[in-house]
C-alpha positions as CSV (number, residue, x, y, z in Angstrom):
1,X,74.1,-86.8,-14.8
2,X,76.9,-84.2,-15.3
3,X,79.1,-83.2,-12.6
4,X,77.5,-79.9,-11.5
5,X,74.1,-81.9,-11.3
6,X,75.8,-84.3,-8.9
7,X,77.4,-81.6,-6.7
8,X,73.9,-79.7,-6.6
9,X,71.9,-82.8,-5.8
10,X,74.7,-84.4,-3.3
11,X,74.1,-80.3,-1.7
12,X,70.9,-80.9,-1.2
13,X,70.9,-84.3,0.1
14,X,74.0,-83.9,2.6
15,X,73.7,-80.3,3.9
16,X,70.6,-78.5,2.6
17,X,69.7,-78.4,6.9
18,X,73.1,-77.6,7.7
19,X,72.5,-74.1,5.1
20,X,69.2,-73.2,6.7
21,X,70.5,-73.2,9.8
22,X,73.5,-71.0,8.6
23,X,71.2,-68.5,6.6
24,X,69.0,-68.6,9.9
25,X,71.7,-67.7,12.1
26,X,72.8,-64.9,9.1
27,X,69.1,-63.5,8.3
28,X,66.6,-64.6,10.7
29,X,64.0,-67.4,10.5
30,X,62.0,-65.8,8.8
31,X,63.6,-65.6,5.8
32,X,66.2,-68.5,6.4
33,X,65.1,-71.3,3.8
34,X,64.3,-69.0,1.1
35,X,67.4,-66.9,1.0
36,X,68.8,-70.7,1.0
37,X,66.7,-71.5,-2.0
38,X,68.2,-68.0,-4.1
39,X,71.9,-69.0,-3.3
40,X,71.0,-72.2,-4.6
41,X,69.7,-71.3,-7.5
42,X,72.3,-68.3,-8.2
43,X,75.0,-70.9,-7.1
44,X,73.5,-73.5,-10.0
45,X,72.0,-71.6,-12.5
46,X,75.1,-71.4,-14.8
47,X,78.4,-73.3,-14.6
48,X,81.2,-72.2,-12.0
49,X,83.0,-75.2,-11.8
50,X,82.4,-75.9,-8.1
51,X,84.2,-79.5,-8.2
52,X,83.0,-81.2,-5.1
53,X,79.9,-80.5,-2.1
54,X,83.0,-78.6,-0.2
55,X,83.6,-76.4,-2.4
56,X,79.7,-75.7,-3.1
57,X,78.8,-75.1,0.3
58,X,81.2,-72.5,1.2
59,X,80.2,-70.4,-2.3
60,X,76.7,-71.2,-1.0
61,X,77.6,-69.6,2.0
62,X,78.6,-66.6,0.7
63,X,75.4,-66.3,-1.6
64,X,73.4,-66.4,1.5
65,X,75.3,-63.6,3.1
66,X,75.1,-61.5,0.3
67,X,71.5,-62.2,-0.5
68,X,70.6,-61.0,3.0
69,X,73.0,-57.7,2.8
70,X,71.4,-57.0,-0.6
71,X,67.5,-57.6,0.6
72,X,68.5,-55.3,3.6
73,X,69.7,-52.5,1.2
74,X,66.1,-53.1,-0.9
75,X,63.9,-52.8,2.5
76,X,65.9,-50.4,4.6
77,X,62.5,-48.0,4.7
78,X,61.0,-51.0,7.0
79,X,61.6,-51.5,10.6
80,X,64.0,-53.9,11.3
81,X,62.9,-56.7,13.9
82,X,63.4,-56.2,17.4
83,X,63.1,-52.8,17.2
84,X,61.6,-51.8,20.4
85,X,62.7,-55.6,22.4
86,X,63.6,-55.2,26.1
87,X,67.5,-54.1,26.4
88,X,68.2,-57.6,28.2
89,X,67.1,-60.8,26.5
90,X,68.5,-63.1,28.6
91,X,66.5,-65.6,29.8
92,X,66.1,-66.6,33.9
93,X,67.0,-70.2,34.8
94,X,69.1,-71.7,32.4
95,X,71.8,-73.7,33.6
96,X,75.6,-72.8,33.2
97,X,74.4,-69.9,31.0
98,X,72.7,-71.9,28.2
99,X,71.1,-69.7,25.6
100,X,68.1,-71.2,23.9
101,X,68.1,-70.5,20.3
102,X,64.9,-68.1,20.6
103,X,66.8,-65.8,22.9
104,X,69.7,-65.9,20.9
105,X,67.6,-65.2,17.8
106,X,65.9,-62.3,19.3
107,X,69.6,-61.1,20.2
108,X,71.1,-61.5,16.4
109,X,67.9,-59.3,15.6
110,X,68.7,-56.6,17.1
111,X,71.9,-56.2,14.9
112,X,72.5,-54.1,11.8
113,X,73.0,-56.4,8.7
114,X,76.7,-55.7,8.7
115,X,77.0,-56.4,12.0
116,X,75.0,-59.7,11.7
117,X,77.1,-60.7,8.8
118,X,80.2,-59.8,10.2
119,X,79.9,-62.1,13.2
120,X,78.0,-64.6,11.6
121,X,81.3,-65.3,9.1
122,X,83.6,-64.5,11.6
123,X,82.4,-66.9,14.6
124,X,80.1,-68.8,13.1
125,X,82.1,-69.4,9.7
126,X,85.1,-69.0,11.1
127,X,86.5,-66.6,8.7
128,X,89.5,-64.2,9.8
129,X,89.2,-60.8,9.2
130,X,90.9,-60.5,6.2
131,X,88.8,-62.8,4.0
132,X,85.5,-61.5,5.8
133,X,86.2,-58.2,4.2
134,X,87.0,-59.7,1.0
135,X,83.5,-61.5,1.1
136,X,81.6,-58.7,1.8
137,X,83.3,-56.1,-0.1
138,X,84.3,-53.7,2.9
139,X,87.3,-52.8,4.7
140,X,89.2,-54.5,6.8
141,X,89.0,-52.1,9.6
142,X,85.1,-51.9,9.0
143,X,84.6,-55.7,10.3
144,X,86.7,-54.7,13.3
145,X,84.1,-52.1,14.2
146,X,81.3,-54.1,12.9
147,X,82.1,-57.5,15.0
148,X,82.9,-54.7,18.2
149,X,80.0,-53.3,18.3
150,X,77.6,-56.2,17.5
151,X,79.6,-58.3,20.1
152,X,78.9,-55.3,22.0
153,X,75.2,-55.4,21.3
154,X,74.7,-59.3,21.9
155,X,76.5,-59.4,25.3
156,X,74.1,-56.6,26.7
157,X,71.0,-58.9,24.9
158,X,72.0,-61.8,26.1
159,X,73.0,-60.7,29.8
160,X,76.7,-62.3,28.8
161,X,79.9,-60.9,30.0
162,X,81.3,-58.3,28.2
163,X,84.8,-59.1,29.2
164,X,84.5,-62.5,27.8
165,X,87.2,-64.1,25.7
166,X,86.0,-64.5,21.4
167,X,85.9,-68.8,22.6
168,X,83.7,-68.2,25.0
169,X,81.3,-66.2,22.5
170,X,81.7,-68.9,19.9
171,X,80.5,-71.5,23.0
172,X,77.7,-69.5,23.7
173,X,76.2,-68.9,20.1
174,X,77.1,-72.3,18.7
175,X,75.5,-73.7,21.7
176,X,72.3,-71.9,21.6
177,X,72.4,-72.3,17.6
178,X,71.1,-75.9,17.7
């Protein structure tokens, strides 16, 4: 077995659920496993060198992201989910302000793409600002505005404080991502 075989099959053994999950939090769950299956398959179909399962995730990562900006641009005369959704998703009695995932996936639909992918690799990936630009292609002071006003659009969704520190944000998604 060569060594890009291993990396792809050790992948797909060790974080394949790990990817949906991402690509649901990025695109929806709709689409989730088979925007993982085209990163995949971009990511494998010619040699890049990706030397370990690391390394392969993260450029995984980034082929999910840009496979769901690029479908958007395709299917931008359809409406986008959530159009039309209550202004407050936020759901009555849960504890300590746990967000259960459906509510928080209702929430991330309401966002533009850019927005979506924005915070997704800035909270969720952890990306600074710099290199989310550089992933996406944009400006630096366009994910500003992006993560603004989609952090903007998910606190008034999700009932949170708007006032609330980035750590808290990360608590709230990450918690109601499992």
């Amino acid at each position: 077995m060569s060594e890009w075989e291993w990396v792809a099959r050790s992948l797909m053994e060790q974080r394949y659920r790990a990817l949906v999950g991402y690509a649901r939090m990025v695109a929806g769950p709709a689409n989730a496993e088979d925007l993982v299956q085209e990163a995949l398959i971009k990511t494998f179909s010619r040699p890049r060198g990706l030397a370990n399962v690391q390394v392969a995730e993260a450029y995984v990562r980034r082929a999910i992201v840009t496979g769901f900006l690029d479908s958007t641009r395709r299917s931008r005369r359809e409406p986008r989910a959530g159009e039309g959704a209550p202004e407050s998703l936020a759901s009555v009695g849960h504890a300590d302000g746990v967000i259960d995932a459906a509510t928080l996936e209702a929430a991330l639909a309401r966002l533009t793409p850019r927005e979506r992918a924005c915070v997704a690799l800035r909270y969720l990936e952890g990306l600074s600002v710099l290199e989310t630009a550089k992933t996406l292609g944009i400006a630096d002071g366009s994910v500003k505005r992006y993560v603004a006003d989609g952090i903007a659009k998910l606190n008034r969704a999700l009932g949170t404080d708007a006032a609330a520190d980035d750590e808290q944000f990360v608590r709230v998604v990450k918690g109601g991502a499992r």
